[in-house]
N, C-alpha and C positions, 0 to 999 in steps of 0.2 A: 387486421389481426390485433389480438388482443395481448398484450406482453406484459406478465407482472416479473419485477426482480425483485427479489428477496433478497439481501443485507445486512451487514453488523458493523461492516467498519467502514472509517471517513474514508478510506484508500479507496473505497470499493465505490464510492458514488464515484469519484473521477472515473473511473474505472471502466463505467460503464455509462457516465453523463453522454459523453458525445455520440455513441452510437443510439442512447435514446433520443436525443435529441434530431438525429439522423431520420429515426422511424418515428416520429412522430411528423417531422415532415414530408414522410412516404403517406400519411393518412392515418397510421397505426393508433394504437391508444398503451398509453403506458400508466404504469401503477407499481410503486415502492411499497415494497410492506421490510419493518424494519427492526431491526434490534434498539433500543433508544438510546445509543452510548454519546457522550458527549460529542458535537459538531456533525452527526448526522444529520439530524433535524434540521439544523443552519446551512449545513450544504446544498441539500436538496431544496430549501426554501428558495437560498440565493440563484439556484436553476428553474426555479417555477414550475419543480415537479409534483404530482399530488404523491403524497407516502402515507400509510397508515405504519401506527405506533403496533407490532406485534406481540412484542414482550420488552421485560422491561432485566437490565441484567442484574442476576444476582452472585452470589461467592458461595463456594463450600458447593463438597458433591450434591448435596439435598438440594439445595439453591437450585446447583446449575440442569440438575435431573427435570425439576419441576418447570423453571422458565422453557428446556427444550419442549415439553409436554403444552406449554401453554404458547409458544412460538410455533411449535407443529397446528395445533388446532386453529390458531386466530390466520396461518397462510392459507389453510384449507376452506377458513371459512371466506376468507378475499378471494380466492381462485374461482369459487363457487362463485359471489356476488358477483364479480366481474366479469365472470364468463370467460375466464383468459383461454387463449388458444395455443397459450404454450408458457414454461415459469424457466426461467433462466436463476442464476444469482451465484453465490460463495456461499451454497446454505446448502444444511442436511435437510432442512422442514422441509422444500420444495419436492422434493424426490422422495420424501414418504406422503404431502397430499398427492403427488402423482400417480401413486400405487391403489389411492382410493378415486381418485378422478377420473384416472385414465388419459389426463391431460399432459404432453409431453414434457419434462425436465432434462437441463443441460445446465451442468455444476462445472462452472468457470473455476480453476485450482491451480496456484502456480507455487504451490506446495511439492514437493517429492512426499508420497504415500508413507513412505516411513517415516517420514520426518512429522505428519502431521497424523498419525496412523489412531488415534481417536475417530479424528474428522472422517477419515476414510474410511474405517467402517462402519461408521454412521449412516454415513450417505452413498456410498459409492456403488453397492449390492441394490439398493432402488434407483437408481440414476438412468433415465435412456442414453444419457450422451455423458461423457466426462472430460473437457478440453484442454489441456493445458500445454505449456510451451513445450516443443522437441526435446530439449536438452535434459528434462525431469528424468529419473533413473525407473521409476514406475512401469512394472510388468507391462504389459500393453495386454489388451482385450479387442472384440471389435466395439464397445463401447468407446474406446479413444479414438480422439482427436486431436491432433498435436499443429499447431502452428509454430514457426522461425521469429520469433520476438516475445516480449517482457508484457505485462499487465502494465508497467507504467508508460508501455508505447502506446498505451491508450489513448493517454491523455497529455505526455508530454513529448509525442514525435513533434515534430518541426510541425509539420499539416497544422497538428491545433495548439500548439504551446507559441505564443511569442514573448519574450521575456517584454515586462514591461519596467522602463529608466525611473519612471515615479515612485518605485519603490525607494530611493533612496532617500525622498524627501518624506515618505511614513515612517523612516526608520531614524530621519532625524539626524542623516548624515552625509557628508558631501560623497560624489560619486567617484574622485578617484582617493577617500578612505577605507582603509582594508576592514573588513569584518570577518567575524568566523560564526559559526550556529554549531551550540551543543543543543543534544536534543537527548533528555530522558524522558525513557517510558515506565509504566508501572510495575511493569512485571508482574500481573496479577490474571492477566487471561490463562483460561484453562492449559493450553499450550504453552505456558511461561512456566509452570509449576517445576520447581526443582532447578532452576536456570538462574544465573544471577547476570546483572549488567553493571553499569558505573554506580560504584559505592560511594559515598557524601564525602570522602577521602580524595577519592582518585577526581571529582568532580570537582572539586576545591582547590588540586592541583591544574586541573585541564585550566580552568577560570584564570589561573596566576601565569603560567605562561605564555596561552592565548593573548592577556590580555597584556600583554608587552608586547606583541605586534601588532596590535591591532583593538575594533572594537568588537566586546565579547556579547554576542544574544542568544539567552537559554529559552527552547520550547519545552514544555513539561506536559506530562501527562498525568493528569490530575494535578493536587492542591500543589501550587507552590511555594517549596520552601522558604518561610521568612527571608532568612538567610542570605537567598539570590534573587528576590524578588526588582531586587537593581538592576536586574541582568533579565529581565521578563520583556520577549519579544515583544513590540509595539504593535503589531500589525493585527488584523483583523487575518483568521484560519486558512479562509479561500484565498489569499496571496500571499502562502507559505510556497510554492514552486517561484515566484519573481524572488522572491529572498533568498532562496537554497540557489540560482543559478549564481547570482552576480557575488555570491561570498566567496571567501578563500578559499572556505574549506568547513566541511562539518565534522564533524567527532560525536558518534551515538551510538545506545545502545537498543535502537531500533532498525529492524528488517526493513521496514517499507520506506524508513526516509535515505536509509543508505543508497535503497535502489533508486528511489527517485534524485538522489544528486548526482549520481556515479550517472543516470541517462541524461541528465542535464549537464554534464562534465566540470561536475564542481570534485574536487577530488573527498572521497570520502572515507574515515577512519570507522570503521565498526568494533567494536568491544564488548564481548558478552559470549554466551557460552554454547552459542546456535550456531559459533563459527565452524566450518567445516560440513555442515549438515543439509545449508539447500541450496540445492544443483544450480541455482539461477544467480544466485549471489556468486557464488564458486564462478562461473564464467565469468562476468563482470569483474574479477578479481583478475585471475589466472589468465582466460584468456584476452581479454580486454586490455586489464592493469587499471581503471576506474576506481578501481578500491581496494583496504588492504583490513583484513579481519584478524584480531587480537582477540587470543583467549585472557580469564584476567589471571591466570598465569602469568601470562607474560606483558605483566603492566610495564615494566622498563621499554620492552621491544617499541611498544606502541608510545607512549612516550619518545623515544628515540627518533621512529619516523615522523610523528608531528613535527616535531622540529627539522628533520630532515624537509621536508613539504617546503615547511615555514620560509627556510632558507633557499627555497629555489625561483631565482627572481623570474622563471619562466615557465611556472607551473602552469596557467590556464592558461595557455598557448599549446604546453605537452598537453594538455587532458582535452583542447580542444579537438587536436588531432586527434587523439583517442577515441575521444566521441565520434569521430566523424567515420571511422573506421566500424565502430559498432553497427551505426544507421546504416550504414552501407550493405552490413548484413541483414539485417533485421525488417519487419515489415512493420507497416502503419495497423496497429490492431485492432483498430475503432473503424478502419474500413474494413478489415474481415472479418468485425464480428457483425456488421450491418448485411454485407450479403452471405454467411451462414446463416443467420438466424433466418433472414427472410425466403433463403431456397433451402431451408428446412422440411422435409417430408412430417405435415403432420398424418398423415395416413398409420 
């Protein structure tokens, strides 16, 4: 079988690496066709996957209208070359070439539909399958699919994550010193528009009291700031999960790393203004207690609990428990997304 995945973000290579990885050992033939945002390209390299360049991203509605137009045409034109026998990915392109193909499309989303409700009717009106986690609030169709687990049980369940101890000699520091990982994003994806996270204020305070307990390392997305360029993660992208496990704790105003330290049971602070809005982080919080979401309303609150965290000389021992409780529910999603895909009806 022929499996192309279509992509945009670095989340989404993990995402779906080991299950390709999985089917290309059944025989299969795989092919990324991509958005070309930073650390894509390097992901996929460092997996030895072949990816074609789709589009390339740009800003402003005209921008983003034209790059979909020219990301639609260059997947249609790989599905066609390739022959694929079915397009999986986190993409609207796939499931409008599938409307000219005929070739089966299933849009992986662990978005709630309202929360990303651009996305969704984009793609979701052309889609044959649309899968996401149970807990999502999304009407149901018989196009859904719903699995018991997270996209980051993809890639960091126990099955395929093992923390590795070498990290702390890339990071240049002894292993029983505490560290923390702030992580800003850019706030400039379509979906960010009108939302704000940590302001150069609230960042400059996080730095000052972190770093009296501890050592402080900022991940940034895009150019970073003069300013903290002191504080610029050492590590090479692909052993960003070894670094989020063994830290104290992170504080960001990113969705996707909060979730990946909260399933790694690092305790995690999010702050930004998505709080309350998707179903998957909301569990993880509420029902788990893995993480705790601040509007920046309430920058005291969140302040308050870092330090609360800060002082608890038995945090990653709570949070291990925690963790363990999660896994418990949850299932390995890189083994069921290798036997969906492959006893998928393409008829």
């Amino acid at each position: 079988m022929n499996i192309l995945i279509d992509i945009g973000h670095p989340a989404h290579v993990h995402l779906f690496r080991n299950a390709a990885h999985i089917w290309q050992e059944h025989g299969h033939q795989i092919l990324f066709t991509i958005r070309n945002r930073p650390l894509v390209p390097e992901l996929l390299t460092v997996n030895n996957f072949r990816f074609v360049v789709a589009s390339t991203p740009r800003t402003g509605g005209i921008g983003r209208a034209w790059e979909l137009g020219e990301h639609d045409w260059n997947v249609l034109k790989e599905a066609i070359r390739f022959k694929a026998d079915i397009m999986l990915g986190t993409s609207v392109s796939i499931t409008h070439a599938s409307k000219i193909t005929r070739i089966p499309s299933i849009v992986f989303s662990e978005d709630d539909a309202d929360y990303l409700n651009f996305f969704a009717k984009l793609a979701y009106p052309f889609a044959n399958t649309i899968v996401i986690p149970e807990n999502l609030r999304d009407k149901r169709t018989p196009k859904y699919v719903t699995y018991n687990s997270y996209h980051e049980l993809a890639y960091l369940h126990p099955n395929h994550f093992s923390p590795d101890p070498k990290i702390f000699d890339e990071l240049g520091i002894k292993p029983d010193e505490r560290y923390f990982i702030v992580r800003l994003v850019s706030m400039k994806a379509h979906h960010d528009k009108g939302h704000k996270g940590i302001s150069g204020t609230t960042r400059d305070n996080l730095i000052s009291l972190l770093s009296k307990n501890g050592k402080v390392f900022i991940t940034a997305e895009g150019q970073m700031p003069e300013a903290i360029k002191i504080y610029q993660l050492p590590t090479s992208p692909d052993r960003i999960h070894h670094v989020l496990y063994y830290a104290k704790m992170l504080v960001s105003d990113s969705q996707t790393m909060t979730m990946e330290a909260a399933v790694l049971g690092t305790p995690a602070i999010r702050y930004n203004t998505f709080v309350g809005l998707c179903s998957v982080i909301e569990e993880l919080e509420h029902r788990y207690g893995l993480t705790y979401g601040f509007l920046p309303k309430d920058e005291e609150k969140m302040f308050a609990k870092v330090k609360e965290l800060m002082d608890n000389p038995n945090l990653k021992e709570e949070w291990t428990e925690r963790r363990s409780r999660m896994l418990a529910d949850k299932i390995d999603l890189s083994a069921w997304m290798v036997d969906f895909v492959e006893n998928y009806s393409l008829a």
